[in-house]
Biopython code that builds the backbone (N, CA, C, O; Angstrom):
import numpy as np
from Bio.PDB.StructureBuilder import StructureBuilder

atoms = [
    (1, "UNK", "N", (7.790, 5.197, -3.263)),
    (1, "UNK", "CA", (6.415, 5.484, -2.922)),
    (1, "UNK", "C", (5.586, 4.237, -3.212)),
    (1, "UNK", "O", (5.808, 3.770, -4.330)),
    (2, "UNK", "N", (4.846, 3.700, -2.607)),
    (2, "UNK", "CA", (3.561, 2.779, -2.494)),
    (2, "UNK", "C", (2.530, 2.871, -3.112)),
    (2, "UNK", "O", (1.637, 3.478, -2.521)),
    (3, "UNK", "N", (2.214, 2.348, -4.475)),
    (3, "UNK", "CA", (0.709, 2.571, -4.932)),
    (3, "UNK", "C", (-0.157, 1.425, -4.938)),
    (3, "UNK", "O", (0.036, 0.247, -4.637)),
    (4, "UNK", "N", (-1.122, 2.032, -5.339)),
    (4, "UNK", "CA", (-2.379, 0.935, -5.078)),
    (4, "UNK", "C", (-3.153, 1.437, -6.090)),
    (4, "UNK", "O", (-2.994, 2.569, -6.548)),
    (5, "UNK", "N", (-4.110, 0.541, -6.523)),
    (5, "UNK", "CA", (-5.034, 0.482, -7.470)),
    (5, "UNK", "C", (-6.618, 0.744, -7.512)),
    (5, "UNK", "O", (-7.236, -0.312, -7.655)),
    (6, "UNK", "N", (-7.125, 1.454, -7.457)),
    (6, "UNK", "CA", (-8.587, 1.904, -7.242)),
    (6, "UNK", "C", (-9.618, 1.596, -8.556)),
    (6, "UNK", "O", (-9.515, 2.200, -9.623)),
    (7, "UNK", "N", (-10.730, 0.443, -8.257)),
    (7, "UNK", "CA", (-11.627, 0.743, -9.489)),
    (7, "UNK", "C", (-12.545, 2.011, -9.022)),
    (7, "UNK", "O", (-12.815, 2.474, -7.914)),
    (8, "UNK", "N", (-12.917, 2.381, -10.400)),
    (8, "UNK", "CA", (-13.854, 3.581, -10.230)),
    (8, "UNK", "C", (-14.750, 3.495, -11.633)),
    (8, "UNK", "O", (-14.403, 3.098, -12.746)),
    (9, "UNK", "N", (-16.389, 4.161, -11.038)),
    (9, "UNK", "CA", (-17.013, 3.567, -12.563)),
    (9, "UNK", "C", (-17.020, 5.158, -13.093)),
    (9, "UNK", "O", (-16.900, 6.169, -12.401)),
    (10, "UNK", "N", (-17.231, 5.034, -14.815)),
    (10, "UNK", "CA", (-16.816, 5.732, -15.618)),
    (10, "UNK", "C", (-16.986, 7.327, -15.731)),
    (10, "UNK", "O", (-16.256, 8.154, -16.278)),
    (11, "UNK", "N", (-18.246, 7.490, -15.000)),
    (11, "UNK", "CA", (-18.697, 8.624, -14.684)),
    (11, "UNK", "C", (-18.260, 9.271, -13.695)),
    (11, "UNK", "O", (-18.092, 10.464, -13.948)),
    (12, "UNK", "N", (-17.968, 8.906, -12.498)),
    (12, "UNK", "CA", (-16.674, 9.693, -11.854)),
    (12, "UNK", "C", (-15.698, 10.033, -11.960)),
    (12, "UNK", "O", (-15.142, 10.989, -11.420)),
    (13, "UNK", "N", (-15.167, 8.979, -12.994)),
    (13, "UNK", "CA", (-13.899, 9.518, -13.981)),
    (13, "UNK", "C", (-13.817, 10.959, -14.453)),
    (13, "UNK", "O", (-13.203, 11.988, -14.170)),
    (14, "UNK", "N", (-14.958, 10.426, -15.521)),
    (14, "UNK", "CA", (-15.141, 12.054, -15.714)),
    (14, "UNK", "C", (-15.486, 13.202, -15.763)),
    (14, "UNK", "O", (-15.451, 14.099, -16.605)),
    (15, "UNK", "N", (-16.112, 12.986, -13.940)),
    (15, "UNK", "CA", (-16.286, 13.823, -12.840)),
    (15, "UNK", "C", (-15.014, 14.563, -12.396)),
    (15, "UNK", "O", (-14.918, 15.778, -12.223)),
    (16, "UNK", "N", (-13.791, 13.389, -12.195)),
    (16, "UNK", "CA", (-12.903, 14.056, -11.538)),
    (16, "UNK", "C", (-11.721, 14.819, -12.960)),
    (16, "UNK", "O", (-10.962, 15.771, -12.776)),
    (17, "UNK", "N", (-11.862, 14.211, -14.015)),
    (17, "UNK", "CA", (-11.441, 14.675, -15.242)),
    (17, "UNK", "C", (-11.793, 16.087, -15.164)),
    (17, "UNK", "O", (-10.962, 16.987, -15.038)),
    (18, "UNK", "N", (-13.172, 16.265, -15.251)),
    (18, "UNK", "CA", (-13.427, 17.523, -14.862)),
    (18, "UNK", "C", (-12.997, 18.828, -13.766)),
    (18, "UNK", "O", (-13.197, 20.043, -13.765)),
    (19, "UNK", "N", (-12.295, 17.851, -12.850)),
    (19, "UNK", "CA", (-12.327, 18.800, -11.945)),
    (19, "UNK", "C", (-10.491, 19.072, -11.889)),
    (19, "UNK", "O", (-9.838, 19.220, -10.856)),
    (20, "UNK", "N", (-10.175, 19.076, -12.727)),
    (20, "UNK", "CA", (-8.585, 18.806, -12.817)),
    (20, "UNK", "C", (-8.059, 20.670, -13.085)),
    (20, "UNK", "O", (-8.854, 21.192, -13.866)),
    (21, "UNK", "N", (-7.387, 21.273, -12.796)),
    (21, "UNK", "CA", (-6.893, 22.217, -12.361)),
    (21, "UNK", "C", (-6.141, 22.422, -13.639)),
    (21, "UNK", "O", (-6.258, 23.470, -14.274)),
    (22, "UNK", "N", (-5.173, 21.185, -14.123)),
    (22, "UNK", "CA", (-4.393, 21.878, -15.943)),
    (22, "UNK", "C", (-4.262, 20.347, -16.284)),
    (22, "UNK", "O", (-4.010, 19.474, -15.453)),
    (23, "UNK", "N", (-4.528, 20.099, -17.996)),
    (23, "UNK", "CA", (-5.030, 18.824, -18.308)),
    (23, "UNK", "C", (-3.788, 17.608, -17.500)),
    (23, "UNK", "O", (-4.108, 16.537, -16.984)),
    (24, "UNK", "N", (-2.621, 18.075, -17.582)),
    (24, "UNK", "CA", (-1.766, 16.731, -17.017)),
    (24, "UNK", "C", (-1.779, 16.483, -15.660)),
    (24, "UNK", "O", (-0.974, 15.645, -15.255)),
    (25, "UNK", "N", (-2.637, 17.116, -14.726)),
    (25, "UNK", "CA", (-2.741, 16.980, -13.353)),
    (25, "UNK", "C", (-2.666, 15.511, -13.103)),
    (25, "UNK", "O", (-3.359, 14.858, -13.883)),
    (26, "UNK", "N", (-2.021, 14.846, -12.241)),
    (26, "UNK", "CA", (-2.261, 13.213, -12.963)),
    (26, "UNK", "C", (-3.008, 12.885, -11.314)),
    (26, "UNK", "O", (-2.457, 13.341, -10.313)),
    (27, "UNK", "N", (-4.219, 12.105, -11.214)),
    (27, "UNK", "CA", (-5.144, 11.257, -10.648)),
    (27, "UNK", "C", (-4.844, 11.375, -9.303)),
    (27, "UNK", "O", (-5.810, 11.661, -8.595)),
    (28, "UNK", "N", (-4.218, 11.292, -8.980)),
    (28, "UNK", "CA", (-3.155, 11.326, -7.719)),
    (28, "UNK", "C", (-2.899, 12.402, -7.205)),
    (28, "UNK", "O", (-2.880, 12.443, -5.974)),
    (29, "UNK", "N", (-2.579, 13.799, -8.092)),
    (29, "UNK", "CA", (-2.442, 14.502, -7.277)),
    (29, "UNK", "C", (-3.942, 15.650, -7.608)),
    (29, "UNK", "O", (-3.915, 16.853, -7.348)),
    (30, "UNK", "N", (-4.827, 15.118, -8.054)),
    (30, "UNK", "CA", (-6.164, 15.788, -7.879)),
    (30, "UNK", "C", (-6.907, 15.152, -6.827)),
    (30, "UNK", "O", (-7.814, 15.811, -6.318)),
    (31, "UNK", "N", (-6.617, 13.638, -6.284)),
    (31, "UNK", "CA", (-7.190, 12.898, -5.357)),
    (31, "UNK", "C", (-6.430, 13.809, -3.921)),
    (31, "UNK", "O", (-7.121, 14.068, -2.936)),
    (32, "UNK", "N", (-5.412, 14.088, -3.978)),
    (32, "UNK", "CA", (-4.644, 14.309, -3.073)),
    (32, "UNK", "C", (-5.065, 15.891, -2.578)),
    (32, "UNK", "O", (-5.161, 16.246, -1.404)),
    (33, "UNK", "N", (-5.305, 16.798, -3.856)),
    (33, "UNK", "CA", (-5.514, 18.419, -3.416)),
    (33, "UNK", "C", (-6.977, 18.167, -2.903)),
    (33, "UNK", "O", (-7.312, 18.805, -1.905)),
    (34, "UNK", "N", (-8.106, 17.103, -3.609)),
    (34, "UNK", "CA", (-9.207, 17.319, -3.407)),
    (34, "UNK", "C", (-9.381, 16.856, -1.869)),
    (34, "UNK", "O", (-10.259, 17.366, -1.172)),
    (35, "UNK", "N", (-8.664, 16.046, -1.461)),
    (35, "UNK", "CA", (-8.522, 15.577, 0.127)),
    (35, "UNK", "C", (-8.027, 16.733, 1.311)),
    (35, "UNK", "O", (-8.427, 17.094, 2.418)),
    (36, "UNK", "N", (-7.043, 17.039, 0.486)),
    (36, "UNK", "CA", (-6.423, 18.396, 1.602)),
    (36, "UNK", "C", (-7.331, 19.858, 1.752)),
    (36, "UNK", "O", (-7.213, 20.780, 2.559)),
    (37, "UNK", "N", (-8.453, 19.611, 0.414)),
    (37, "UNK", "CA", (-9.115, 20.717, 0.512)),
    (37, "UNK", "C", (-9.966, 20.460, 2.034)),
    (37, "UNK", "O", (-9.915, 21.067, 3.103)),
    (38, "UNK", "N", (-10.517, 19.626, 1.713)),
    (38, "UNK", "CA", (-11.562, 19.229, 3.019)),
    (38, "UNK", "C", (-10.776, 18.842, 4.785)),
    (38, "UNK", "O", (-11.171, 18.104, 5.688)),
    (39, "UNK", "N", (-9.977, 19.425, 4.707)),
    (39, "UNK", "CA", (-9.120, 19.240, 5.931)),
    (39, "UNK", "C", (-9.374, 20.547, 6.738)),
    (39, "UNK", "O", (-8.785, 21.469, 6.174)),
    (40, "UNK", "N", (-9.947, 20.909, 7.701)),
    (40, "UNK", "CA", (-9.945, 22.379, 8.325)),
    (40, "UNK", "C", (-9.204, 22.478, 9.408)),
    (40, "UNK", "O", (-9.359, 21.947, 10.507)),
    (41, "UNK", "N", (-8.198, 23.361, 8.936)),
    (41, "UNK", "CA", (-7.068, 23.724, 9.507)),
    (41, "UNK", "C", (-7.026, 25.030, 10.614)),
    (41, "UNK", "O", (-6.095, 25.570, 11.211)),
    (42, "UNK", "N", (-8.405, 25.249, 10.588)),
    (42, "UNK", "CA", (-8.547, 26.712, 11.675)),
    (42, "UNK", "C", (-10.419, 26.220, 12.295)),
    (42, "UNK", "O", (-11.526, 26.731, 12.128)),
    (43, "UNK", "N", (-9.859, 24.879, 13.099)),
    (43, "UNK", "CA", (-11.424, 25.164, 13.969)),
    (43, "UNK", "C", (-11.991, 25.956, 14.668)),
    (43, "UNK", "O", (-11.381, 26.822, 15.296)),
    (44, "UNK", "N", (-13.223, 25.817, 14.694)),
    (44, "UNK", "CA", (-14.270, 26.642, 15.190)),
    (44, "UNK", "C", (-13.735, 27.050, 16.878)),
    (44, "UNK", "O", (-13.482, 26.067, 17.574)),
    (45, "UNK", "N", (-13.623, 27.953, 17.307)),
    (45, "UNK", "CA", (-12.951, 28.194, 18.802)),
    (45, "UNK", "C", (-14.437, 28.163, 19.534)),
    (45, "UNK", "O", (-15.565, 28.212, 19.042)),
    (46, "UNK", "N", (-14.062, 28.077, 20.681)),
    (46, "UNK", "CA", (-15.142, 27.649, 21.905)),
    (46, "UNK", "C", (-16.114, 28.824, 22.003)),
    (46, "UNK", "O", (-17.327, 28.733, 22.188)),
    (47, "UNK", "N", (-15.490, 29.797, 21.869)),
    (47, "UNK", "CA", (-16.431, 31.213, 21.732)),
    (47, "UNK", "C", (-17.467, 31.312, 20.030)),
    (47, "UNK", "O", (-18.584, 31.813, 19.898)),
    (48, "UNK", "N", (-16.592, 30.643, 18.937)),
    (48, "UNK", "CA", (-17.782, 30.883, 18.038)),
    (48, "UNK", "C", (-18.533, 29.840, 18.052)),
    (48, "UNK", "O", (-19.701, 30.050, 17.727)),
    (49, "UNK", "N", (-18.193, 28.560, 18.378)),
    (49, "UNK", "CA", (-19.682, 27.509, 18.893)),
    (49, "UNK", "C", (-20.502, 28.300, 19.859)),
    (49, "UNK", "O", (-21.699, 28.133, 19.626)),
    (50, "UNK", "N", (-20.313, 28.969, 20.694)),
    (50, "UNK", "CA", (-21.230, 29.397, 21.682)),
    (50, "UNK", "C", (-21.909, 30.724, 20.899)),
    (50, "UNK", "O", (-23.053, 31.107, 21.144)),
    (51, "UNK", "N", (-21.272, 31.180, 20.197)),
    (51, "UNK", "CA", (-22.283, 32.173, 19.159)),
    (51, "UNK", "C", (-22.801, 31.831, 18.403)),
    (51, "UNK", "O", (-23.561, 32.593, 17.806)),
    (52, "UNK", "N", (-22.663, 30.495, 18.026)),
    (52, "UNK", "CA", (-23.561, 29.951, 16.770)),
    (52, "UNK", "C", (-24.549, 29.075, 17.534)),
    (52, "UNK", "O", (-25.648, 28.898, 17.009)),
    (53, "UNK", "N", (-24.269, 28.465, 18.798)),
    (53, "UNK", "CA", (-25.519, 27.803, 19.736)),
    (53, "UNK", "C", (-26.640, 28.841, 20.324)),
    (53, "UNK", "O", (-27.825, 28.729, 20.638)),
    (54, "UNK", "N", (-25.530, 30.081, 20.320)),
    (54, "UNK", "CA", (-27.218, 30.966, 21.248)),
    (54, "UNK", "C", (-28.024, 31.628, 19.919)),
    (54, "UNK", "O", (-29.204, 31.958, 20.037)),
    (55, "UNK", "N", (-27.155, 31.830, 18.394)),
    (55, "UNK", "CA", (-28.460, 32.038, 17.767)),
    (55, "UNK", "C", (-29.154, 30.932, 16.997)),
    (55, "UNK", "O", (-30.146, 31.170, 16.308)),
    (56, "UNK", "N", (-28.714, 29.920, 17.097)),
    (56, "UNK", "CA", (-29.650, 28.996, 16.896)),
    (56, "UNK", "C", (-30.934, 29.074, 17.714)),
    (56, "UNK", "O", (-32.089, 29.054, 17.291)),
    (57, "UNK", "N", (-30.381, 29.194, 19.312)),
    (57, "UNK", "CA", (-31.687, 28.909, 19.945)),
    (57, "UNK", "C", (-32.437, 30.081, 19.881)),
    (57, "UNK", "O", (-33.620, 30.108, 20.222)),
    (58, "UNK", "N", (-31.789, 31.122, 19.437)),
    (58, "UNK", "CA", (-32.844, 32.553, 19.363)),
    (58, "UNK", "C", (-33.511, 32.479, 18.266)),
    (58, "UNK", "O", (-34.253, 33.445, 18.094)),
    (59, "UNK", "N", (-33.533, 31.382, 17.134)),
    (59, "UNK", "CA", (-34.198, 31.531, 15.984)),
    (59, "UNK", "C", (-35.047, 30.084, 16.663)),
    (59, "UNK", "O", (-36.113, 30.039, 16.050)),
    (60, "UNK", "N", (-35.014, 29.383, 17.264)),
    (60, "UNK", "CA", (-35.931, 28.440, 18.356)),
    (60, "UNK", "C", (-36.933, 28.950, 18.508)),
    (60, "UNK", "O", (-38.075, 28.701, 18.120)),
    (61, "UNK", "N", (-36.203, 30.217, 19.505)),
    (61, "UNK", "CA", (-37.487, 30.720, 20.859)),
    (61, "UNK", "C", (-38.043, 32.328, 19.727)),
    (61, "UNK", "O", (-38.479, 33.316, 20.319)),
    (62, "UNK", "N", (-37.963, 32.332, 18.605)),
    (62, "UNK", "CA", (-38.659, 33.335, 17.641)),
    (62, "UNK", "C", (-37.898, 34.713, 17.861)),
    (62, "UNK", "O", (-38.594, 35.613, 17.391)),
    (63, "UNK", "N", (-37.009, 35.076, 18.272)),
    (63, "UNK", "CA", (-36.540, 36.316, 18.501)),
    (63, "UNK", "C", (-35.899, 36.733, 17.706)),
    (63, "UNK", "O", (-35.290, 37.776, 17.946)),
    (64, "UNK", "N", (-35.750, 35.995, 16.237)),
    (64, "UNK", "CA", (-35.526, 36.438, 15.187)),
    (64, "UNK", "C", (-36.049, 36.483, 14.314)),
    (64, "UNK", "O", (-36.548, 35.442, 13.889)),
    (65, "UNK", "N", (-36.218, 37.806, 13.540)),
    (65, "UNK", "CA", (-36.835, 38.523, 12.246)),
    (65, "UNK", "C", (-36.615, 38.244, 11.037)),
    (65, "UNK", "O", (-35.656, 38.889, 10.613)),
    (66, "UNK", "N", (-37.211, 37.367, 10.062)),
    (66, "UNK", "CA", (-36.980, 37.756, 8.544)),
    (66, "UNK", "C", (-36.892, 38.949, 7.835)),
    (66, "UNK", "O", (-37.567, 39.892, 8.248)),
    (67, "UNK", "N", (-36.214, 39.092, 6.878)),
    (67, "UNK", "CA", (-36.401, 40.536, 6.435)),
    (67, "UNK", "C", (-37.943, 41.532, 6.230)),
    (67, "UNK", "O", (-38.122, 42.750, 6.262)),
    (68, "UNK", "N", (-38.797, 40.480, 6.036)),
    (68, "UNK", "CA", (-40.115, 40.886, 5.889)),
    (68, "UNK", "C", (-41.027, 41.719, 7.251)),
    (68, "UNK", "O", (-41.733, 42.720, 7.379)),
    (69, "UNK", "N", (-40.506, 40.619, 8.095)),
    (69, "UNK", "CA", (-40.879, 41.354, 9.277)),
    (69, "UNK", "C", (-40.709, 42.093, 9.854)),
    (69, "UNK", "O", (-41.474, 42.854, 10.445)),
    (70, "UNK", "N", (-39.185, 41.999, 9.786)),
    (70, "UNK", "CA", (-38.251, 43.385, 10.388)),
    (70, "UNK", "C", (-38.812, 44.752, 9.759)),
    (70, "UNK", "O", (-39.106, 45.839, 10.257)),
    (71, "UNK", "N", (-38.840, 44.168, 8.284)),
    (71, "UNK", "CA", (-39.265, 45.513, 7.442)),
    (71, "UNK", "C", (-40.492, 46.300, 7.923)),
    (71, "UNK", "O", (-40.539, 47.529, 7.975)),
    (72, "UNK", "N", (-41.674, 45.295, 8.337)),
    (72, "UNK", "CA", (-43.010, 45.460, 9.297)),
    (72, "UNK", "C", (-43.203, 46.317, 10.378)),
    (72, "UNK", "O", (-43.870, 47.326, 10.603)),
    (73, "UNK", "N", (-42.188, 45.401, 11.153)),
    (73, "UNK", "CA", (-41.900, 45.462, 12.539)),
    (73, "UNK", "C", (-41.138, 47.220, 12.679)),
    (73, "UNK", "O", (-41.034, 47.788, 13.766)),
    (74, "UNK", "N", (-40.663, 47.864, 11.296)),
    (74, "UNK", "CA", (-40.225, 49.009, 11.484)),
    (74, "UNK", "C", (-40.618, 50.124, 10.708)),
    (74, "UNK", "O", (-39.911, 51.125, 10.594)),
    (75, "UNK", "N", (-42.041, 49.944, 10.016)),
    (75, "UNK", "CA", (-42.589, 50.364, 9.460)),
    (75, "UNK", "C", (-42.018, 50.695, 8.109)),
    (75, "UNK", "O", (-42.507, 51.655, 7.514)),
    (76, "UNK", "N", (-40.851, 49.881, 7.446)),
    (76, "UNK", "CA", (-40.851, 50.321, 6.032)),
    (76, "UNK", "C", (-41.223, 49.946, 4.988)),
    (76, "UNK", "O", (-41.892, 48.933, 5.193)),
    (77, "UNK", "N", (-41.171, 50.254, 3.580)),
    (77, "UNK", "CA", (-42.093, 49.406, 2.055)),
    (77, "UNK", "C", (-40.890, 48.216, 2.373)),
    (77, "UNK", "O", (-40.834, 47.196, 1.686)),
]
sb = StructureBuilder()
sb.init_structure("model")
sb.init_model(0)
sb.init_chain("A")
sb.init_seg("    ")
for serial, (resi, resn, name, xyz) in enumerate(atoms, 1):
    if name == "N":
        sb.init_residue(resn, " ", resi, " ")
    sb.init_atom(name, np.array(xyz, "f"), 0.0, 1.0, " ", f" {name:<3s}", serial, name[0])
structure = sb.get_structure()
């Protein structure tokens, strides 16, 4: 295996110290889970972009209610 050497200043250290899963996790493989976390392995399909574009634009063009209003808008406390 191939390594390489990374500076890092001290406070991210023990940022990522912190974020270590069981104390001997070693650097490498918390760099490695924290990378694979951010990998999305089930994209968004063409149908839920198009459900998340038309209510965007319905909260645009006002056709959507806060709870306050709705509550108003239907006469309850």
């Amino acid at each position: 295996m191939e390594m390489t050497t990374i500076q890092i200043k001290k406070e991210l250290k023990k940022k990522l110290d912190g974020l270590k899963v069981y104390p001997n996790e070693t650097m490498d493989q918390l760099i490695e889970r924290l990378a694979e976390s951010k990998i999305d392995r089930e994209p968004l399909s063409d149908e839920e972009i198009k459900g998340i574009e038309e209510g965007l634009a319905n909260i645009k063009s006002g056709k959507v209610y806060n709870t306050k209003q709705l509550k108003k808008k239907l006469e309850l406390k």
